[in-house]
C-alpha positions in Angstrom: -11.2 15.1 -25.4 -12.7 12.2 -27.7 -12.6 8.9 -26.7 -10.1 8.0 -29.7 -7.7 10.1 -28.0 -8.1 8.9 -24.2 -5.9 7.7 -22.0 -6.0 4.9 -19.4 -4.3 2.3 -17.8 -3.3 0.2 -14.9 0.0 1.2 -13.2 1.9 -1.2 -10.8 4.1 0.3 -7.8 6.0 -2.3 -6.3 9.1 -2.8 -4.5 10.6 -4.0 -1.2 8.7 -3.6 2.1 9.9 0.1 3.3 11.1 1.6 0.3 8.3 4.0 -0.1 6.4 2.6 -2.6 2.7 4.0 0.0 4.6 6.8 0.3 4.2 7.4 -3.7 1.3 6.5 -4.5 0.1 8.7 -2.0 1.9 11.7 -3.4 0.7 10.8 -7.3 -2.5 10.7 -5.9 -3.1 13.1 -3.5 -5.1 10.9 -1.0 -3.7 8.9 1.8 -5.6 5.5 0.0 -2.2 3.6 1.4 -1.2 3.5 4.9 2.3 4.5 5.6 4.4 3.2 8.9 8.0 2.8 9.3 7.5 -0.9 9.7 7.7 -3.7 6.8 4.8 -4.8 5.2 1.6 -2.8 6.4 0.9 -2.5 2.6 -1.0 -6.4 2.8 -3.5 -5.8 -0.2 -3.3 -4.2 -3.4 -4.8 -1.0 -3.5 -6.3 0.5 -6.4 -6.2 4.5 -6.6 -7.2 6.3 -9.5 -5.8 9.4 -10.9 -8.2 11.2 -13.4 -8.1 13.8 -15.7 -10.4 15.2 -18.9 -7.6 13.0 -20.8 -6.7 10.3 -18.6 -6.6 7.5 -16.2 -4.2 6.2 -14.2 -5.6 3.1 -12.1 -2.4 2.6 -9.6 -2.1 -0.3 -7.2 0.3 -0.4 -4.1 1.8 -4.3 -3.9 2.4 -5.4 -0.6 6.4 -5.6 -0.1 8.2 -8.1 -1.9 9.6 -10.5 0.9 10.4 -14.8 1.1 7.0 -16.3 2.2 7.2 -17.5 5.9 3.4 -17.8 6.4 0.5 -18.3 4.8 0.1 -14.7 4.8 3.1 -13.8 2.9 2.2 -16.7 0.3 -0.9 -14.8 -0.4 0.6 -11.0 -0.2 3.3 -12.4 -2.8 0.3 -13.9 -5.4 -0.9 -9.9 -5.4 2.6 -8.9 -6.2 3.0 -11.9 -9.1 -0.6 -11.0 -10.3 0.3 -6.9 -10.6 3.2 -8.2 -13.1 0.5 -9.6 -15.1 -2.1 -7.1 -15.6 0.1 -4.0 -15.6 0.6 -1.7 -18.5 3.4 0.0 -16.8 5.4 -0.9 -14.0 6.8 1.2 -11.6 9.8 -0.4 -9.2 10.2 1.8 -6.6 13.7 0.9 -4.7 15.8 3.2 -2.8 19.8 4.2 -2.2 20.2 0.9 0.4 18.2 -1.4 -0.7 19.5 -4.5 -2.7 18.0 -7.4 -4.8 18.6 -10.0 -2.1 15.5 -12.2 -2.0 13.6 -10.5 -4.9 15.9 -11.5 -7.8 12.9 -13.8 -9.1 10.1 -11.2 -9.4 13.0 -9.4 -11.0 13.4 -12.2 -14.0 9.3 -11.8 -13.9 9.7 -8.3 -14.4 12.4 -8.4 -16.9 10.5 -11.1 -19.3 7.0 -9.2 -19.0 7.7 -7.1 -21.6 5.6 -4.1 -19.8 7.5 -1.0 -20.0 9.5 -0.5 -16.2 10.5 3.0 -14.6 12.9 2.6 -12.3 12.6 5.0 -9.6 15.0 5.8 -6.9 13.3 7.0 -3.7 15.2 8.6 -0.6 17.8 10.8 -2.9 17.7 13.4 -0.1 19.3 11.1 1.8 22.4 10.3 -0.7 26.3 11.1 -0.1 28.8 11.2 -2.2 28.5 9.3 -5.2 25.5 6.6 -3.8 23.0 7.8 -6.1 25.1 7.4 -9.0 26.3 3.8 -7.7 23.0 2.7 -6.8 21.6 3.4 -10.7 24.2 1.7 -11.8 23.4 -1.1 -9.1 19.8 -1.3 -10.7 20.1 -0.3 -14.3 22.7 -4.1 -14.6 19.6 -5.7 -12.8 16.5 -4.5 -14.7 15.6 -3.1 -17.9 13.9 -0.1 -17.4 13.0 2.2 -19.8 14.0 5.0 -17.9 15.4 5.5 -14.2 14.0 8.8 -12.3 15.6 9.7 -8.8 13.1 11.2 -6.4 12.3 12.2 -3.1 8.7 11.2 -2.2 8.8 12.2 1.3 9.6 16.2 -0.1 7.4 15.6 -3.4 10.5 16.1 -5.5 10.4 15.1 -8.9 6.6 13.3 -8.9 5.8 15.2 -11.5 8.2 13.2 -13.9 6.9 10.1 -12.9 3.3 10.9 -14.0 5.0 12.2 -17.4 6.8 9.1 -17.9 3.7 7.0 -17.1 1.0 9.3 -19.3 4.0 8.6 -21.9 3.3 5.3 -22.1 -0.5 4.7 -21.2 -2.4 3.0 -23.9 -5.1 4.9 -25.8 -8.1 3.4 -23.8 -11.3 4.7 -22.7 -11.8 5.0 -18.6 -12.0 1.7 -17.1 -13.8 3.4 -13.8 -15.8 6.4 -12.9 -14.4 9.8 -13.1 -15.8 10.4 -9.6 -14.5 7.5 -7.8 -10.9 8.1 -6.1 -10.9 4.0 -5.4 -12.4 0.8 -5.9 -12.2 -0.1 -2.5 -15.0 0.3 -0.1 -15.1 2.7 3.3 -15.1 -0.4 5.4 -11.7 -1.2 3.8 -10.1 2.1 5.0 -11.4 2.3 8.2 -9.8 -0.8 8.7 -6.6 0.2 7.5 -6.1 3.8 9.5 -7.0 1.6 12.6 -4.3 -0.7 11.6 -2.1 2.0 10.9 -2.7 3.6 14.8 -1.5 -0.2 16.0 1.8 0.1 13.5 2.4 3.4 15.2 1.6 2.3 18.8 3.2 -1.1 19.6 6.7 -2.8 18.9 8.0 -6.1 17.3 5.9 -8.9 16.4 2.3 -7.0 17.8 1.5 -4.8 14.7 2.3 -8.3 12.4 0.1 -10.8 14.4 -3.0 -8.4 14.3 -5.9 -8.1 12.1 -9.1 -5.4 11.6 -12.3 -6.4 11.1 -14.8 -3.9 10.7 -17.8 -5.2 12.5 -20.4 -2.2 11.9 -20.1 0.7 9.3 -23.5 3.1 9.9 -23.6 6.4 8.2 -25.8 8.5 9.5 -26.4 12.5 9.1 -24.2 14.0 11.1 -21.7 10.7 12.6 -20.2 7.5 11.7 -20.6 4.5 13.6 -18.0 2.1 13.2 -17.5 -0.7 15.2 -14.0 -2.6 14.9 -12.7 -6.1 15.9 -9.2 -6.3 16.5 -7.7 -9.5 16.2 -4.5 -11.3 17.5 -3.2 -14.4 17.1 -2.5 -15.0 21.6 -4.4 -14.3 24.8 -0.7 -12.4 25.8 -0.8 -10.3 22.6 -5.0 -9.3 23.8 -3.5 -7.7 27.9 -0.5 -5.9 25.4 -2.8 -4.5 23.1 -5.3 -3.6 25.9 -2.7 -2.2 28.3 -3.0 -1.2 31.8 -6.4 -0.6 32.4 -7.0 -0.3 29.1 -4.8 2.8 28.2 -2.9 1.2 25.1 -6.1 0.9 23.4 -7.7 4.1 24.6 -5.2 5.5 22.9 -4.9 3.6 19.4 -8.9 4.2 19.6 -8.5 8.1 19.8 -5.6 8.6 17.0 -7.7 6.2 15.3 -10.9 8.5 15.3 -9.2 11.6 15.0 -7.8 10.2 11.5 -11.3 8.0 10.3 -13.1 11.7 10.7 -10.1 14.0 8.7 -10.3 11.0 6.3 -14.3 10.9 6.0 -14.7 14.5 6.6 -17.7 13.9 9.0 -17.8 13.1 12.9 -16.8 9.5 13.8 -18.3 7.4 17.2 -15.2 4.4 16.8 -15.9 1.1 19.4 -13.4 -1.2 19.6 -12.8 -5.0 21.0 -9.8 -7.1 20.7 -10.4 -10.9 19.8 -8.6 -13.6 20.1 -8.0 -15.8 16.8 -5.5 -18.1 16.9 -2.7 -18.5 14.7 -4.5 -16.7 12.0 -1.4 -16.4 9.9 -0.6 -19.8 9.2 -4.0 -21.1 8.3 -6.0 -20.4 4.7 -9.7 -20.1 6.2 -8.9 -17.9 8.5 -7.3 -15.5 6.1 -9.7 -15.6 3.6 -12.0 -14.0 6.3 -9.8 -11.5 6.5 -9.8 -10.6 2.6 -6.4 -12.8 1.7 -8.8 -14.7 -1.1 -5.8 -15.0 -3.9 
C-alpha cells in the first residue's frame, strides 16, 4: 500500500452517558481501552484508540456523555465533547431505542453545522418491539443529518462491521498520524487508573462512584510483576469509612477485582496497594481537577 493511497483519520464516538458509545469503541477495537459500567458518565476523558491496518487508520476517541454541566467537572468533560466536533473527520452519534435529544439539542446544532460527515448509529436493537426501531430512526433522522443511519447491537457484535465500512468510506487519504504498533496514545498509568475506577463503579451505589478519583501514585515494571500503587480519592471523611468498609472488606475487595483485571489487561503479574484520601470538594474547584487530568 503506497502512501498516496493511505488511509487515516480521526473518528469521534459520542452520545449520551449510557448509550453504549465504550461499549463500541471497544468492539471496533478489540481492546477494552474504555471502561464500561452501567452507570452515567465513567467515560470522563477522551480516549484515543487506534485501529490499524496495511491501508489504514482509524484514531477513535470515546467523549465523555453529553450531560448539562452541574460542576466544574462536567464543564470540563463537555469542552472534550465540543472539541471532538472540531477535530473529527467523521463523527459517529451513537444513541439508542429510548434515548431522546432532551438536554443535547445544542451539540446537536454543533453537529449539524460542522459539516463532518455523521453516522447515526442505533445501539440496543436487540432490545426493540414492535415498530421502535423504525420510530426511533425516524425520531433521529428529523434531528440530525446523517449520512447514513446503521442499527446495531454492540453488546452481541452485530453489525460493527458496517460501521467500520461506512467510516473507511469516508476517511481522508492521509498518511498514519501514529505508530502502527501503538493500540493508544494514552499511557499505562492512565489505564490502571481507569479499571481501578471501574472496580468502584461496580462496587458502590449512588453518588460514591461520582465523588471519587484515581491517582496512580507508583507505576514500577519490573521482570516478572507490576507495582502499582493507587490513591483513591473522595470528596468527604463519610465517603473514606464507605469506601473502606467494615474492617476494610469494601476495599479488599475493589483491590482484588482490581488486580485480577490490571494483570489480564497487562498480561504480567500485578502487586496493587491502595489508600483512600480525602480531597475535598474536588468537583467544584479547577486546581484540583487539573491534578486529576481535567486541563481543558
Amino acid at each position: 500500500m503506497t502512501e498516496k493511497t493511505h488511509k487515516a483519520g480521526f473518528v469521534n464516538i459520542i452520545g449520551k452517558p449510557n448509550v453504549g458509545k465504550s461499549t463500541l469503541m471497544n468492539a471496533l477495537v478489540g481492546e477494552r481501552l474504555s471502561i464500561i459500567s452501567s452507570k452515567a458518565q465513567t467515560t470522563r476523558h477522551r480516549i484515543l484508540g487506534l485501529m490499524n491496518d496495511e491501508n489504514y487508520q482509524i484514531v477513535f476517541s470515546d467523549t465523555p456523555g453529553m450531560l448539562k454541566p452541574k460542576y466544574e467537572l462536567h464543564k470540563s468533560m463537555m469542552s472534550f465533547v465540543n472539541l471532538s466536533l472540531e477535530d473529527a473527520d467523521v463523527i459517529v452519534f451513537v444513541t439508542d431505542l429510548f434515548e431522546t435529544e432532551d438536554e443535547i439539542q445544542e451539540v446537536i446544532e454543533k453537529m449539524n453545522a460542522s459539516g463532518v460527515p455523521i453516522l447515526l448509529v442505533i445501539n440496543k436493537i436487540d432490545l426493540s418491539k414492535d415498530n421502535k426501531l423504525e420510530e426511533t430512526t425516524h425520531y433521529w433522522t428529523e434531528r440530525i443529518k446523517a449520512d447514513t443511519v446503521i442499527p446495531i447491537s454492540a453488546t452481541e457484535n452485530f453489525n460493527i462491521e458496517r460501521i467500520l465500512q461506512e467510516i473507511l468510506d469516508r476517511l481522508p487519504v492521509h498518511p498514519p498520524y501514529y505508530d502502527k504498533e501503538e493500540l493508544t496514545d494514552r499511557p499505562e498509568r492512565f489505564f490502571a487508573s481507569e479499571i481501578i475506577r471501574e472496580k468502584i463503579f461496580t462496587n458502590y451505589k449512588k453518588e460514591i462512584p461520582y465523588s471519587t478519583e484515581v491517582a496512580i501514585d507508583q507505576f514500577i515494571e519490573e521482570d516478572k510483576i507490576i507495582r502499582i500503587r493507587a490513591l483513591i480519592f473522595v470528596e468527604r471523611s463519610s465517603q473514606k469509612g464507605i469506601i473502606i468498609g467494615e474492617k476494610g472488606k469494601a476495599l479488599k475487595k475493589v483491590g482484588t477485582e482490581a488486580r485480577e483485571a490490571l494483570e489480564t489487561f497487562f498480561n504480567k503479574k500485578v502487586f496493587l496497594e491502595t489508600h483512600v484520601k480525602v480531597e475535598d470538594d474536588w468537583r467544584k474547584n479547577k486546581n484540583k481537577l487539573r491534578k486529576f487530568g481535567y486541563d481543558q
